[in-house]
N, C-alpha and C positions, 0 to 999 in steps of 0.2 A: 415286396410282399405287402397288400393291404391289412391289414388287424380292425378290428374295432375291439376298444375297452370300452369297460363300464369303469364308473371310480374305484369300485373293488379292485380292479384287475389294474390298473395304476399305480394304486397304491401299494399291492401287494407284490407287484413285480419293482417298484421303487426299492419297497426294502428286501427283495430278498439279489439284490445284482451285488458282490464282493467288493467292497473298499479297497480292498488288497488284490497284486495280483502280477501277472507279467504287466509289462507297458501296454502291450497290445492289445490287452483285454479290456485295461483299464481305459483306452481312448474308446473301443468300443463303449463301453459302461457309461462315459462322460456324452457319446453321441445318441444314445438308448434316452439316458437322463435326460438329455435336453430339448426330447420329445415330446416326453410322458412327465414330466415331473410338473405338481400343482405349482399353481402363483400364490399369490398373497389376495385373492380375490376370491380362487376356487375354497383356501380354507374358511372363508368368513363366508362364502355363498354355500357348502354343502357342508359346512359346521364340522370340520374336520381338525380333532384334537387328540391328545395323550391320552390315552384310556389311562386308568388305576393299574392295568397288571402292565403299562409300558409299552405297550402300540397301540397301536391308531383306533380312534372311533370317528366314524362320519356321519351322514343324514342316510341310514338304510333306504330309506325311501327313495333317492336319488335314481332315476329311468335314464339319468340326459350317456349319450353315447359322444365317444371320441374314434374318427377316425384316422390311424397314424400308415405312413408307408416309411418301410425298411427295406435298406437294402438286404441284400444274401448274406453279407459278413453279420450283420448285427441279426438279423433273425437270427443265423447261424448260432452266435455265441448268445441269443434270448436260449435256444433249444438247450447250445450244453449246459446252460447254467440249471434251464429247469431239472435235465435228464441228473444231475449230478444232485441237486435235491432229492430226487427223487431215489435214487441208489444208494444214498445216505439217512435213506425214511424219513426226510424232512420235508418232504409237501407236506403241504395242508391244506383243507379245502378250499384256502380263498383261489389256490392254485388253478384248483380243476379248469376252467375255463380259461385260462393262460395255456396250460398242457394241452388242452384239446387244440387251440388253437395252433399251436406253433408247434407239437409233437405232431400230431395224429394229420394237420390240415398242411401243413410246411415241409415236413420231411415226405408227405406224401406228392405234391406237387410232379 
C-alpha cells in the first residue's frame, strides 16, 4: 500500500505506535518507524521541538509531502493501532487523515 503523509501525519503516527507490546507487533512498529520516523535534518529544517504541554510543535506551514509504501502486515497493524485509538476515544484530530487513509482507503481496497 502507497500513503502519503504530511509532517503532521509522521509525527503523529510516530507517537501514537505502542512501545510495549507482543514481539510481533513490536517488529512491525520498529519497521513502520523506520520509514516515517524524522532525522536530525527534518527537526532543524521544519523546526520541530517539545512544545510546553509535552508534544511536538513544528513549522505549520510545512506543504512538503512524503511518499512511503507498506506492506499488508504493517498497514495491517498501522489500522489496528489506529481502530483501537479510536475504541478507546483517543484519536485526535492530528489523526484524522491517518484514519482516513488506512481505515476508510486500506480496509476498503
Amino acid at each position: 500500500m502507497k500513503a502519503t503523509f504530511t509532517l503532521k501525519d509522521r509525527i503523529a503516527l510516530s507517537n501514537s505506535l505502542p512501545t510495549v507490546g507482543k514481539y510481533d507487533e513490536l517488529i512491525l512498529r520498529e519497521a513502520v518507524m523506520k520509514k516515517i520516523s524524522l532525522s536530525s535534518e527534518d527537526l532543524v529544517t521544519f523546526k520541530v521541538t517539545t512544545a510546553d504541554n509535552g508534544g511536538m510543535d513544528w513549522d505549520h506551514e510545512c506543504k512538503e509531502t512524503w511518499e512511503y509504501e507498506f506492506a499488508a502486515n504493517e498497514a495491517n497493524y498501522i489500522c489496528s493501532q489506529l481502530k483501537k485509538r479510536s475504541n478507546e476515544g483517543n484519536l485526535t484530530i492530528h489523526h484524522m487523515n491517518l484514519y482516513k487513509t488506512f481505515i476508510d482507503l486500506w480496509q476498503n481496497e
